[in-house]
C-alpha positions in Angstrom: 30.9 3.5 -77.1 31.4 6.5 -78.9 30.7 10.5 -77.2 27.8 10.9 -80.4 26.5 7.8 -78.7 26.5 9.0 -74.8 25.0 12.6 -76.6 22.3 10.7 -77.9 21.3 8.6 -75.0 21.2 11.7 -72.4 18.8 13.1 -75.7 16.8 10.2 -75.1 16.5 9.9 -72.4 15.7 13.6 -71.7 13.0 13.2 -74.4 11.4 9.9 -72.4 11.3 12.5 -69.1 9.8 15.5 -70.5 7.0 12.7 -72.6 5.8 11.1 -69.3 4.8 14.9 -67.9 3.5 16.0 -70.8 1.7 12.6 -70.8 0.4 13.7 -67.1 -0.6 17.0 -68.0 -2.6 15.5 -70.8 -4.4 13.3 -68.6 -5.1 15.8 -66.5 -6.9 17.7 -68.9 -9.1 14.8 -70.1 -10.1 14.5 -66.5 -11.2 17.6 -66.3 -13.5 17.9 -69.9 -16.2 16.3 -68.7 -16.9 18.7 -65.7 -16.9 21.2 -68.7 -18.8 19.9 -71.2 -22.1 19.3 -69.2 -23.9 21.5 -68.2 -24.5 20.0 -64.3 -22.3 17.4 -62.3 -24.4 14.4 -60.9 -23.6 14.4 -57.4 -25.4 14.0 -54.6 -25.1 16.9 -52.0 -22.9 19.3 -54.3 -26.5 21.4 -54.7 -26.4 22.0 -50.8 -22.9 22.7 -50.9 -23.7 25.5 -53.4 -27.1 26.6 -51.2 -25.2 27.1 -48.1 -22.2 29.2 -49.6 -25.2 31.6 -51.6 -26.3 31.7 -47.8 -23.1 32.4 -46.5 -22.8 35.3 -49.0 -26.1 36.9 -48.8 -26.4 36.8 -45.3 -25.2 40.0 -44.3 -27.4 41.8 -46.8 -29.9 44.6 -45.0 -32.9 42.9 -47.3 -32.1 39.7 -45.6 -32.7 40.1 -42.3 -35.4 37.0 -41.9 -32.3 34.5 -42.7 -30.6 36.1 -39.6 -33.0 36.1 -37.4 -33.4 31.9 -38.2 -29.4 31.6 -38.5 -27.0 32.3 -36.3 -22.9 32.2 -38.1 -20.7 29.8 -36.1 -17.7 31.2 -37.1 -15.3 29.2 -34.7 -12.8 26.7 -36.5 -13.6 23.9 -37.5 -13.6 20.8 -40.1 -16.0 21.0 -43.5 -15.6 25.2 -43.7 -13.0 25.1 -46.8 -15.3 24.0 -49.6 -17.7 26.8 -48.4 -15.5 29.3 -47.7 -13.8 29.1 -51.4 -17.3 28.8 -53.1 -18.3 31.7 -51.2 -15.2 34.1 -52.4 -16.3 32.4 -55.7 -19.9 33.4 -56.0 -18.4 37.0 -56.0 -16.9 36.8 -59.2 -19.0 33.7 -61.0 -22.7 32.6 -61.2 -22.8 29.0 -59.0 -22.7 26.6 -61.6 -19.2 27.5 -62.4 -18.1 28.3 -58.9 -18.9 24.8 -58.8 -17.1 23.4 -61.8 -14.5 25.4 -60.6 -14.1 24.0 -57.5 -14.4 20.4 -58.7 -11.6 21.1 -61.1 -9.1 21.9 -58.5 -10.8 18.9 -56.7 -10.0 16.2 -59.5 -6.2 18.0 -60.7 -5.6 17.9 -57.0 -5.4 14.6 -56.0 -3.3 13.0 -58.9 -1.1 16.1 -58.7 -0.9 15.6 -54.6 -0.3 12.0 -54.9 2.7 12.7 -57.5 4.4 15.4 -55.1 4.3 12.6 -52.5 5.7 9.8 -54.4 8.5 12.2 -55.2 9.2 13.1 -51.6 9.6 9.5 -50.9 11.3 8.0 -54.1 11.9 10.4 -56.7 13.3 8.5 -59.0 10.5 6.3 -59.2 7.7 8.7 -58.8 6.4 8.8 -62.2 5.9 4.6 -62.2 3.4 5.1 -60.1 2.0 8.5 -60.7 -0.7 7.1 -62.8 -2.5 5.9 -59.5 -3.7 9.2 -58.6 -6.0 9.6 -61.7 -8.3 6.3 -60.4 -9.0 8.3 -57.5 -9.7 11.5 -59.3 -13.6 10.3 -59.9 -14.5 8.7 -56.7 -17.5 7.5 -55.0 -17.5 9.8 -52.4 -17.0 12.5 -54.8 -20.5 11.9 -56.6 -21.7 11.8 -53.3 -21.0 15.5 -52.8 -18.4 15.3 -50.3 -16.5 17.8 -51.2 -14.7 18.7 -48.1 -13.4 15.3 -48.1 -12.7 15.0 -51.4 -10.5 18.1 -51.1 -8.7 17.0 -48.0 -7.2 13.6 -50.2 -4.7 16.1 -51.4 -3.8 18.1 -48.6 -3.2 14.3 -46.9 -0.7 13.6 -49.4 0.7 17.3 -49.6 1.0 16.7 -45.7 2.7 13.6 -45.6 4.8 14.6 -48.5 6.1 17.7 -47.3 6.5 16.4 -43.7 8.8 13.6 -45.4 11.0 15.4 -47.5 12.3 17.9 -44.2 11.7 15.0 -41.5 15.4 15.1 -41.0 15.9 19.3 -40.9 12.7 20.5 -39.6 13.1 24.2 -39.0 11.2 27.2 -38.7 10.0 27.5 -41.8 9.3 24.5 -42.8 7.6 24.0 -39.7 5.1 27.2 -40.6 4.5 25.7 -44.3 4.1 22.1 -42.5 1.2 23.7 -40.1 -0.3 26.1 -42.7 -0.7 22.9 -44.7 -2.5 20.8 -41.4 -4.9 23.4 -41.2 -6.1 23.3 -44.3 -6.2 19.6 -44.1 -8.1 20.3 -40.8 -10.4 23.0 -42.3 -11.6 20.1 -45.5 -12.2 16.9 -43.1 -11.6 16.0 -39.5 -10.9 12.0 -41.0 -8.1 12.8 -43.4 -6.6 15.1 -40.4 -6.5 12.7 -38.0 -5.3 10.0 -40.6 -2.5 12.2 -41.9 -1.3 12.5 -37.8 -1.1 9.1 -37.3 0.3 8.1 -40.6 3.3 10.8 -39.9 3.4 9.6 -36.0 3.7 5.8 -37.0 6.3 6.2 -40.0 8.5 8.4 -37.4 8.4 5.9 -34.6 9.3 3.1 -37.0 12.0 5.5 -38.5 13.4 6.2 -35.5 12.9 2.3 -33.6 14.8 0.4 -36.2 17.4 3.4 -35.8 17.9 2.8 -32.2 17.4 -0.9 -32.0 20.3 -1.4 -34.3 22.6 1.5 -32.9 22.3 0.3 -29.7 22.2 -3.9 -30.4 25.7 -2.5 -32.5 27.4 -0.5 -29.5 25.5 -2.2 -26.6 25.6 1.3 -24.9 23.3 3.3 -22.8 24.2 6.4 -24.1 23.7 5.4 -28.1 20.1 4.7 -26.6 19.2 7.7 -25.6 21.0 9.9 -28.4 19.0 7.9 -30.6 15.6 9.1 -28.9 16.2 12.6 -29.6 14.9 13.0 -33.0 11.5 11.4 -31.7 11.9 14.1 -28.7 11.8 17.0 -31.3 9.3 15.3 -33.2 7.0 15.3 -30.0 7.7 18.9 -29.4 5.9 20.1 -32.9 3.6 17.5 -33.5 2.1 17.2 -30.1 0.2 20.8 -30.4 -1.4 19.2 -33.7 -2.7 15.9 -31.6 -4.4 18.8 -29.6 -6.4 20.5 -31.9 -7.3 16.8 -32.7 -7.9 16.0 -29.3 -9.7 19.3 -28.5 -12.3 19.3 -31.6 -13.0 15.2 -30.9 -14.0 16.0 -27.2 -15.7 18.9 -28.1 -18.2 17.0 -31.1 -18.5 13.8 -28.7 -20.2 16.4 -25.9 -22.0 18.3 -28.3 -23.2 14.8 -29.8 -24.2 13.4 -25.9 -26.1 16.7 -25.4 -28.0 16.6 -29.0 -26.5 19.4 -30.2 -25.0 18.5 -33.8 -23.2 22.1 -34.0 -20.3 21.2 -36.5 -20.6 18.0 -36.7 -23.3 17.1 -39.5 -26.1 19.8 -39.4 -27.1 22.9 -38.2 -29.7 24.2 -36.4 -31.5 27.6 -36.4 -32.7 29.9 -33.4 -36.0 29.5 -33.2 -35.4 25.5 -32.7 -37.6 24.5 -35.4 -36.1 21.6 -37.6 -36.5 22.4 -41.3 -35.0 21.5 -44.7 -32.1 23.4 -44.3 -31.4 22.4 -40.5 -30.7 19.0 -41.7 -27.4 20.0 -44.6 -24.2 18.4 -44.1 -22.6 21.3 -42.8 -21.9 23.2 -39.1 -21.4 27.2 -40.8 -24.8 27.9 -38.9 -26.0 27.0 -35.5 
């Protein structure tokens, strides 16, 4: 084979790896049209979404004072706050129907863009085969539902898992700060896709580290080979373990304030004067 012909292969082949990205980026784009060229998005609960972060925003005004003395902030941490909390900072700068279409763009881009940076922490060189996946999820069920915490937490799962994968084997300080920065914000959209994201990391590192040890130590029929191998899942323990906490914490926390009838950051609200109204019964825990 003749150099010319090697220079024209790598050409070729750099030319088929740039045409599958642009090819991404295009579909991305067409994903994203028809949020823009309606004027609403049919979705279930998105209007409520949008009510509560107007709420949110105006409830500090001086003219308002008859929404504070009804609602009381719960400003502790907990699941379903990011959606509101971005289309809050949003209402600032646009008018609600594009806060929203805003918001639902980075929600569709997200999760075929997530799922892409996970397939290439796990198999790079085979990422873009199955990148095209992510784009069936892009328009889900749950999205036209209005759902939008959980909607947003798909692509922190796979930003999670992903980023926990590619620096399993060096975890250091950090990547350890970037790992947990990215849990909270998986923990902020939806308490499901947290606690999924846990155990899907927890079981892939047990089975890492099991076939690891079985075979070391069926090899060297030692002790010693044993235990060395248990020391990765030792240091895995040691970070992950505060994570399974705030897990733990908030699931004790919702299954006493569910026993006791209070629904306080679960899947409502309720207001001070203990009335039950329309807005007592929204999807969301921002008020108490």
């Amino acid at each position: 084979m003749k150099l010319g012909d090697l220079g024209l292969s790598a050409n070729g082949l750099l030319i088929n790896r740039i045409s599958w990205k642009h090819l991404f980026v295009l579909f991305l784009i067409l994903h994203i049209i028809p949020i823009w060229i309606f004027s609403f998005f049919p979705s279930q609960d998105g209007v409520s979404h949008i009510y509560n972060a107007h709420v949110l925003k105006e409830y500090h005004r001086h003219e308002n004072y008859i929404i504070r003395d009804v609602w009381q902030l719960n400003l502790t941490v907990f699941p379903n706050w990011l959606s509101h909390i971005s289309l809050t900072g949003m209402l600032y700068v646009f008018p609600p129907i594009i806060a929203e279409k805003i918001l639902l763009t980075l929600m569709i881009i997200g999760i075929p863009i997530s799922f892409l940076y996970f397939l290439n922490a796990i198999h790079k060189e085979n990422a873009w085969v199955f990148s095209w996946l992510g784009f069936i999820f892009s328009y889900n069920y749950l999205l036209y539902m209005g759902f939008y915490n959980f909607t947003i937490s798909i692509s922190f799962f796979f930003l999670s898992f992903g980023y926990w994968w590619r620096h399993k084997d060096g975890m250091e300080v950090n990547n350890l700060i970037v790992f947990y920065s990215i849990l909270l914000l998986t923990y902020l959209s939806h308490f499901v896709s947290f606690g999924l994201v846990l155990l899907a990391i927890s079981v892939c590192q047990i089975c890492l580290c099991g076939v690891g040890i079985i075979s070391e130590t069926w090899r060297d029929r030692s002790t010693r080979v044993f235990f060395r191998g248990l020391r990765p899942l030792v240091q895995f323990a040691g970070y992950i373990l505060p994570i399974y906490f705030v897990l733990a914490t908030y699931y004790l926390q919702s299954l006493r304030d569910h026993n006791s009838g209070n629904y306080r950051g679960l899947n409502g609200f309720g207001n001070t004067s203990g009335e039950l109204n329309q807005s007592s019964i929204l999807p969301i825990g921002i008020f108490q």
